[in-house]
N, C-alpha and C positions, 0 to 999 in steps of 0.2 A: 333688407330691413324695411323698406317702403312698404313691399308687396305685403308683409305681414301685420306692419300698422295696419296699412289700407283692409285688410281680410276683418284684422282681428275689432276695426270700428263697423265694419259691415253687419259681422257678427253680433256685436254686443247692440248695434240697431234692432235687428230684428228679433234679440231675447226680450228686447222691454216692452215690445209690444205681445200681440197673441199671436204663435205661430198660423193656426188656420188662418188664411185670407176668406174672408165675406167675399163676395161675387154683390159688387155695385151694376144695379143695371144701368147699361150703357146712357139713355136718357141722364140718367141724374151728372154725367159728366159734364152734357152738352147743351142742355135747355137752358132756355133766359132764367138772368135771373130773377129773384123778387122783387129787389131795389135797387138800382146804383145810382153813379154820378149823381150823387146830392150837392145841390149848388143852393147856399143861403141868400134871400132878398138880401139889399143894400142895407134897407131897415132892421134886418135881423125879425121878421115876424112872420117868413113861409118860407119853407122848404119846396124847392124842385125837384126831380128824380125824374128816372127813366124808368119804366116796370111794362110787363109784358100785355097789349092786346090785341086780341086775334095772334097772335105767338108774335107781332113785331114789337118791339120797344117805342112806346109811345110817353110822351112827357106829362106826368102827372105832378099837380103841385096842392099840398098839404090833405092829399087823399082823392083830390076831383082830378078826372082825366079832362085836360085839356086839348090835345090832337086827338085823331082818331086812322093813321093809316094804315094801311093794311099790305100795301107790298114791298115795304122796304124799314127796316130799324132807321129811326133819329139818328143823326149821323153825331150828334155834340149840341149842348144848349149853353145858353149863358141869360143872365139878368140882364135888361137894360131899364135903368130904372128900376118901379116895385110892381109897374102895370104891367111890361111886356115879358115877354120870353124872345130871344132868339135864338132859331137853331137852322143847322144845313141837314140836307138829307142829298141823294144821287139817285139815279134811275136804273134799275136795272146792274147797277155796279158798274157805269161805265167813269164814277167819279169826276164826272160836271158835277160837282155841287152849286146848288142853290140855299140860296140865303131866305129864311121864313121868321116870319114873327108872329106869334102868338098873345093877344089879350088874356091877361090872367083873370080876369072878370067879365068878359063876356064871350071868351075863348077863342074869339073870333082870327080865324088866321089870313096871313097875306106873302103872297109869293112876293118878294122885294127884289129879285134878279130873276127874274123867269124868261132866259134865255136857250133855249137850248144848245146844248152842244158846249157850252160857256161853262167854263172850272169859276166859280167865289172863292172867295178865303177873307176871311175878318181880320183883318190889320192892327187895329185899335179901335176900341167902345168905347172910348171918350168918356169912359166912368164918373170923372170928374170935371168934365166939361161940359157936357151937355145930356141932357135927359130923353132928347129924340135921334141925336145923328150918331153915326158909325161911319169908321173909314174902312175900308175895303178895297178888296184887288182883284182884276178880272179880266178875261183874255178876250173880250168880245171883239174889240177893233182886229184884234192880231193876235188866231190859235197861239203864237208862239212864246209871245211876252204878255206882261200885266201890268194895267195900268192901274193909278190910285182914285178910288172915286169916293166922295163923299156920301151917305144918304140919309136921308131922313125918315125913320121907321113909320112916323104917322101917316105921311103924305105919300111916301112910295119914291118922293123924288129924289133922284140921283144924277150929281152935279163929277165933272172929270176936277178930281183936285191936283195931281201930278200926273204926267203923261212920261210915260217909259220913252226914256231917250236914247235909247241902243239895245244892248241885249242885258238892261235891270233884272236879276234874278232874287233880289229881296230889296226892301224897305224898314225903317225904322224911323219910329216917330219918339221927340222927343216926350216929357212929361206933361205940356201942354198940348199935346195931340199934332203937332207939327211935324209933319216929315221931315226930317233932315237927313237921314244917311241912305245911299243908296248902294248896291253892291252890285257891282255890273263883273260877265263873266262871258268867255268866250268858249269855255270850257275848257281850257287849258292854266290861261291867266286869267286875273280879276283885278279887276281895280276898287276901292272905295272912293265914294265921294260923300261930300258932307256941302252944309249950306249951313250958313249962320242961322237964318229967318225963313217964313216963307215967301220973302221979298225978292231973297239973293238968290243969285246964281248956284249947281253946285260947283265945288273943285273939286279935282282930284287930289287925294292927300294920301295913296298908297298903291302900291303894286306888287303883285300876288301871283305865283305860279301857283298849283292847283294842292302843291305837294306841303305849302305852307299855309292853313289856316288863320284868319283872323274872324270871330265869330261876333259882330255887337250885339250886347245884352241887353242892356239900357242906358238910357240917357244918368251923368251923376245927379242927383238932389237940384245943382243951383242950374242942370240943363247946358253946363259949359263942357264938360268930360262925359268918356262915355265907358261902362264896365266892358269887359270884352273876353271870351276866352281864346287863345292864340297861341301855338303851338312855333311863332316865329324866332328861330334864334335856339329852339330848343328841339328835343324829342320829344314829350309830355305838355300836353295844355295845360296851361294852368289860367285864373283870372287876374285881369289884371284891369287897372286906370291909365284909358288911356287922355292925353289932350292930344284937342284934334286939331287946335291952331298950332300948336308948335308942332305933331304929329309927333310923337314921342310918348312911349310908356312911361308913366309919373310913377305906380308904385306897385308891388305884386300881392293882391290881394289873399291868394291864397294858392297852394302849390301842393303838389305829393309827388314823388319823388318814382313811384312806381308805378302808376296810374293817369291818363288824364282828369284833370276837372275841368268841368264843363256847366258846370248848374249854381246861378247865385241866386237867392231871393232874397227880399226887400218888402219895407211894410211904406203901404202907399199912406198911410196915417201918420204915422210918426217919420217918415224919412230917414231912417236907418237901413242898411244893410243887418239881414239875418242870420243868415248862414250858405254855406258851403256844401256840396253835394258832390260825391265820387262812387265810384264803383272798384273794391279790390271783385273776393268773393260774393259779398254782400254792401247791400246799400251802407256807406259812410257818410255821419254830417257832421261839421265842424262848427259849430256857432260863434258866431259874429256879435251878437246882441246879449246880454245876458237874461234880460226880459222873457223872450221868449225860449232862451233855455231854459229857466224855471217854468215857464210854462207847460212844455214838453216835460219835465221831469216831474210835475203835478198830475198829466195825463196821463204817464207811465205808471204810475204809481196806484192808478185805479182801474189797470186794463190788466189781461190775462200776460204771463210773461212769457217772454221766445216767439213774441209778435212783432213785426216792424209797423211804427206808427207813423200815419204821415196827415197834414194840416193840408186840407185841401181845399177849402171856400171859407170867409169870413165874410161878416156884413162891413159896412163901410166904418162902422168906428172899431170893429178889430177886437170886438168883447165878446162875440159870439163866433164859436168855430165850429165847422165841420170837421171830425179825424175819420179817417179809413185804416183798420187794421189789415195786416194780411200776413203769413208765411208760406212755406214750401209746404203747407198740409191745407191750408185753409185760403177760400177767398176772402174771410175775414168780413169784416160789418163797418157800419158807418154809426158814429157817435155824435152826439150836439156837449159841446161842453160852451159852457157859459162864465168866461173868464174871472168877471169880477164874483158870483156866489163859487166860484169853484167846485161846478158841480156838472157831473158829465151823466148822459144818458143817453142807452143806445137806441138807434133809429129803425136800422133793419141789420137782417144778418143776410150778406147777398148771397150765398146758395146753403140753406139753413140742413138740406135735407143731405147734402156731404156731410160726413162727421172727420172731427179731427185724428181719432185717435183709429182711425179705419184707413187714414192715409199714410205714404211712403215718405221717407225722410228724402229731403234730393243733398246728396254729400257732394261740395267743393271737393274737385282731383285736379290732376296735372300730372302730366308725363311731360316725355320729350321727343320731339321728333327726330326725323333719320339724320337733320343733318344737327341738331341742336337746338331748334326753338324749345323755348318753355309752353304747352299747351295748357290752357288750361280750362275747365269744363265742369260738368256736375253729371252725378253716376245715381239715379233712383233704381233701386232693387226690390223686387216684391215680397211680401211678407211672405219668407220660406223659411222653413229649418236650418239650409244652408247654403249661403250669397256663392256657389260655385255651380259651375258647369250648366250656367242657365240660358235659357234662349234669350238673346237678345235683339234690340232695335236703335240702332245707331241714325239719331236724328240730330243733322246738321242745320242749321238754323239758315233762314232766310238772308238776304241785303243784297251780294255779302258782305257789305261794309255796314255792318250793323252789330252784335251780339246778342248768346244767351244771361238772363240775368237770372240770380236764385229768387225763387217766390213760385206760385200756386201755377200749376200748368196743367189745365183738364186733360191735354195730349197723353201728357207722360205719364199724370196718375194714372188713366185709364189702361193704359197700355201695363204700368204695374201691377194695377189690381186684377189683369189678364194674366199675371203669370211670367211679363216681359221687364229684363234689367232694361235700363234706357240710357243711353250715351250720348250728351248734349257737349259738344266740344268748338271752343271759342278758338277753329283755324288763323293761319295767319292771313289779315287783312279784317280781322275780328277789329271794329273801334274800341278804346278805350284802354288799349296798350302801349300810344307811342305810336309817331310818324315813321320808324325804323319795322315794327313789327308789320302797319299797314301797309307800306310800301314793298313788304317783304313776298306781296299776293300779286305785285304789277307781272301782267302777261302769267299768270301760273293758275288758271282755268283750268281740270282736269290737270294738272303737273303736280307742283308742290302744295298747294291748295287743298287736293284730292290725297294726296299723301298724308298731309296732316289725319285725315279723315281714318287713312287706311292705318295709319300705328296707331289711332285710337283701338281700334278693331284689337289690332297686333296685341296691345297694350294689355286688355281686358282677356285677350286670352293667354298670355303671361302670367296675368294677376291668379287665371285658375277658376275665375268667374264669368266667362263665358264660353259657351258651350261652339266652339269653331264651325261647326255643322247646321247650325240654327243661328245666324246672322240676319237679321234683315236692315233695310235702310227704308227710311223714310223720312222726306223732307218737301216743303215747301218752298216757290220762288227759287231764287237760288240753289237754296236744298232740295228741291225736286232736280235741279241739272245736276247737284252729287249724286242724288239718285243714278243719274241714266248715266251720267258717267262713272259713280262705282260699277254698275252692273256691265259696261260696257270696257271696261277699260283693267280691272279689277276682277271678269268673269267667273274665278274661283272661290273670292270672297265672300259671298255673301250669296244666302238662299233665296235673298227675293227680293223686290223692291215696290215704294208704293211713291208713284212721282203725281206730286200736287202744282199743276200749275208751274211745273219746271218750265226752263230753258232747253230745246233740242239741239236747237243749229244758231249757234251765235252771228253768223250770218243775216239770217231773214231775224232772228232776233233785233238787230240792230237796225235795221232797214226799217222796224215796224212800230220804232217807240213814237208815242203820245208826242205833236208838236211842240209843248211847250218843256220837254225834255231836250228837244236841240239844241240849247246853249251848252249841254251836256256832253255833246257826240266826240269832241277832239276827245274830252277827256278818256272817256271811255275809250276811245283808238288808245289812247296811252296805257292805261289803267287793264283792260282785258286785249286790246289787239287790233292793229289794222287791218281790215277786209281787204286788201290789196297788199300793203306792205307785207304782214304779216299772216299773206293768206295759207300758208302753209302750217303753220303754226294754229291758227282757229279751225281749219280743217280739222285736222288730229285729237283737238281737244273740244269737239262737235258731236255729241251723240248719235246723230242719227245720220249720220254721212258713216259708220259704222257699226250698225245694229246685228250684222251677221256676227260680232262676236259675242253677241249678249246670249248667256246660258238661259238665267235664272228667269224662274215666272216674274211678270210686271203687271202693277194695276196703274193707271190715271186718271188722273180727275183733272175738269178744267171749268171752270168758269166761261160763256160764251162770249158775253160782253169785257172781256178782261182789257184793261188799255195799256198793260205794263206787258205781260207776257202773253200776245193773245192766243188765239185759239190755234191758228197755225201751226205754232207747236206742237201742240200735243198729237194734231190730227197726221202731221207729217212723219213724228215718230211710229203713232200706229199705225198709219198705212203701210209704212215699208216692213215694220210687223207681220204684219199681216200679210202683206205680200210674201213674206219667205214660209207661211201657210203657220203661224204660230196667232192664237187668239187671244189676246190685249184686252181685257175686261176694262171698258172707256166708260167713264162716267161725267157728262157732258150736263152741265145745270143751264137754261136758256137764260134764267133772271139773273146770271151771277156773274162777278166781275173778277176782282183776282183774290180767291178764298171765296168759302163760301159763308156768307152771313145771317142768310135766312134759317131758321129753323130747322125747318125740315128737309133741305139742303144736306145742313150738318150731322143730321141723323141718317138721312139715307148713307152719305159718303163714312161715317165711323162703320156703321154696320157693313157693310161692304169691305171696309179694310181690314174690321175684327174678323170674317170669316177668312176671307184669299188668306192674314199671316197663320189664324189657325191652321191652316190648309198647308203651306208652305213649311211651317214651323212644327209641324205637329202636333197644337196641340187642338184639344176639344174645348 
């Protein structure tokens, strides 16, 4: 009965649209786009944005280009004040970000951490505190922790305001810019500690194996309590109030019974709680405030429907908003609505030149795996006469403790509007199912992990809608090691594979992470496998300690400066490739880190993967 629901909404998909598929040239998937990340002044009287020059993402504000760089996209901006801009960028992709501030009137820019080799991250911009300083975190003393510094964007001076007192792996500052919570982690266990002021000492006021989260959000209103989402005591996060003198949950803010929640906002003006944020198949918000429910339900009311809307910058009194539309066909536009005339207008449309009604529906599925999990996933199929016997491309999503979420994916469109069904499947160890589902991937690397992968496969040729003979896989991070472990472990499966920046040998894999990932390492021995204990076990589930059984042709792409999975990888899978006299189409970018980000990066590596699955799959 499934399989013919599932056939007969495929079906009735692709009657409402026009059977002939248009041929999008590949560019218009992958090129920047017009406008995005629009961030409104505190004032509410200039828009920010990021738009394309010389093809990098440079920050331009109410039309005038402010930066001018040329070898790397902005990495993220924000207001400080209504004079500065600040934003981080990295070099080459090796993700040291540096901290830069920009003069929105005389453009003038200023490196404010220009260390090299040194990762920043903005802690708190003291929005409401002050109009020059920022607090910030930074590994300069010690690659492997970060400490808290203050700085002042005028002067460039940077004062040590908290110093990491073990292995601190976040911070949290109350509403008056005070650090109080720290979160220390061994990678196994974790402790929280809290401080009243920033006079006191901290304490410790919890203990945490790795398997139970406690997540701070923010500090409550009066700065005594703090929101939290924590998954202790239960399967499912949910949010909750915590006190942190008596250390005790006060009250559960919000819960779903299927799903973790993880996402609360708050309006820094009125001091309320907003709403709620979840993930089943698609984005869920529960409203908290009624205010800004009627608001949202004002701005639906004047936007196209079967869009998801979402509030994304506001000035400081909370009367001027930014929304971003977006769905599974559209990257959607950004709007200025102006609360008290209630009146919205759009800004830009971020990739104008995609049309909606030219793209693929992405349909919410679920099967089941061999032994009983519920999978569950999204199935985009190309505009054909009839959703069966089609070539497919089964892309497993990067983390892996991350997930796929429904909305606009240039991957999968592109690959649909090629003629390819796409298979996006949230494996077990997929977040946002539950601490039983996550823990259900510890040690199953290439095992149950890789299973989940392969009854998707199974699944969809059951269903009658994919064509068994014409499989390919294709994944990123993560999903670039299902790559080389379908093709390697699964040989019969699948026609081909195109591994991005995968994982080959979890071994040197592990040996090679980024310093200030080491608080991380017990975990990971726990979570994928110990290189001693369990060296038997990561052997086996190792790609490239096995490549003699790999049939199918392979492409790779790797990033050179990559600091998560680096180059090793990739060059030790092809060699031994290569070595058994079979030729590895290696595609090797010098400026890029993990993904490629630059332009013309991402044009060379789609063209290159659009021909090898032509090739592979048949088609032209």
């Amino acid at each position: 009965m499934k399989k013919l629901v599932l056939l007969s909404f495929l079906l009735l998909s692709v009657a409402l649209n026009s059977i002939e598929a248009k041929k999008i040239p590949l560019t218009d998937f992958f090129k920047n786009p017009t406008k995005t990340s629009y961030e409104i002044s505190p004032d509410g009287k200039h828009f920010a944005y990021l738009a394309p020059y010389n093809k990098r993402m440079n920050i331009f504000v109410d039309g005038n280009r402010l930066t001018s760089i040329t070898d790397r996209d902005v990495g993220g901006m924000l207001w400080k004040g209504n004079d500065y801009l600040i934003y981080g960028r990295d070099f080459g992709g090796d993700e040291n970000y540096q901290i830069f501030s920009v003069n929105v009137k005389t453009k003038k820019t200023k490196a404010l951490t220009p260390f090299k080799g040194v990762k920043s991250t903005i802690l708190d911009d003291l929005e409401n505190i002050s109009n020059n300083e920022i607090l910030f975190t930074m590994n300069k003393n010690n690659p492997e922790i970060f400490d808290v510094y203050r700085l002042n964007i005028i002067s460039g001076k940077t004062t040590l305001e908290v110093k990491n007192f073990g292995n601190v792996i976040d911070w949290v500052t109350d509403h008056n810019g005070v650090v109080r919570i720290a979160v220390c982690s061994d990678g196994v266990n974790a402790k929280i500690y809290y401080r009243l002021d920033n006079k006191s000492d901290f304490k410790k006021i919890m203990d945490l194996d790795f398997k139970n989260s406690f997540e701070p959000l923010f500090f409550t209103f009066d700065n005594k309590n703090i929101y939290a989402a924590t998954n202790v005591g239960r399967d499912k996060s949910v949010i909750v109030e915590y006190n942190l003198e008596k250390r005790k949950e006060v009250k559960t803010i919000y819960q779903n019974n299927d799903v973790d929640v993880s996402n609360l906002y708050y309006s820094k003006k009125r001091k309320v709680l907003l709403s709620a944020t979840y993930y089943t198949d698609r984005l869920q918000r529960v409203f908290l405030d009624k205010e800004i429910e009627t608001i949202y339900k004002k701005i639906e009311s004047k936007l196209p429907k079967n869009i998801e809307v979402a509030l994304t910058s506001s000035n400081k009194e909370e009367d001027k908003l930014i929304i971003r539309t977006y769905s599974d066909k559209t990257l959607g536009s950004y709007y200025f609505y102006d609360v008290k005339k209630d009146h919205i207008k759009k800004l830009a449309d971020v990739s104008p030149w995609l049309k909606t009604n030219e793209m693929c529906d992405m349909i919410p599925i679920q099967y089941k795996s061999r032994d009983g999990l519920t999978i569950h996933g999204y199935l985009t199929v190309p505009r054909v006469a009839k959703a069966k016997n089609l070539p497919v491309v089964v892309n497993p999503h990067g983390g892996p403790w991350a997930r796929d979420y429904w909305g606009f994916d240039p991957e999968v469109q592109f690959l649909a509007n090629r003629g390819y069904a796409v298979l996006q499947m949230n494996f077990r160890g997929s977040t946002g199912y539950g601490k039983k589902f996550w823990q259900a991937s510890f040690k199953q690397w290439g095992l149950k992990m890789q299973d989940d992968i392969s009854d998707g496969v199974k699944w969809l040729i059951d269903q009658g809608i994919a064509d068994p003979k014409h499989v390919a896989i294709y994944g990123g991070s993560y999903g670039g090691y299902a790559v080389l472990a379908g093709l390697t472990f699964t040989p019969d499966l699948y026609a081909c594979g195109v591994d991005y920046c995968g994982v080959s040998n979890i071994f040197t894999w592990m040996e090679s992470i980024p310093p200030y990932w080491k608080p991380f390492v017990e975990m990971n021995y726990e979570m994928v496998g110990h290189p001693e204990k369990d060296k038997e076990l990561l052997s086996k589930a190792s790609p490239a300690l096995h490549v003699e059984q790999i049939k199918a042709p392979l492409l790779i792409a790797q990033g050179k400066n990559d600091p998560r999975v680096k180059i090793g990888e990739s060059n030790q899978m092809v060699d031994a490739l290569r070595k058994r006299g079979i030729n590895v189409p290696y595609i090797v970018k010098a400026n890029e880190g993990h993904g490629f980000r630059n332009e013309e990066n991402r044009m060379d590596f789609y063209k290159n993967m659009e021909t090898f699955l032509g090739t592979c799959l048949n088609k032209k």
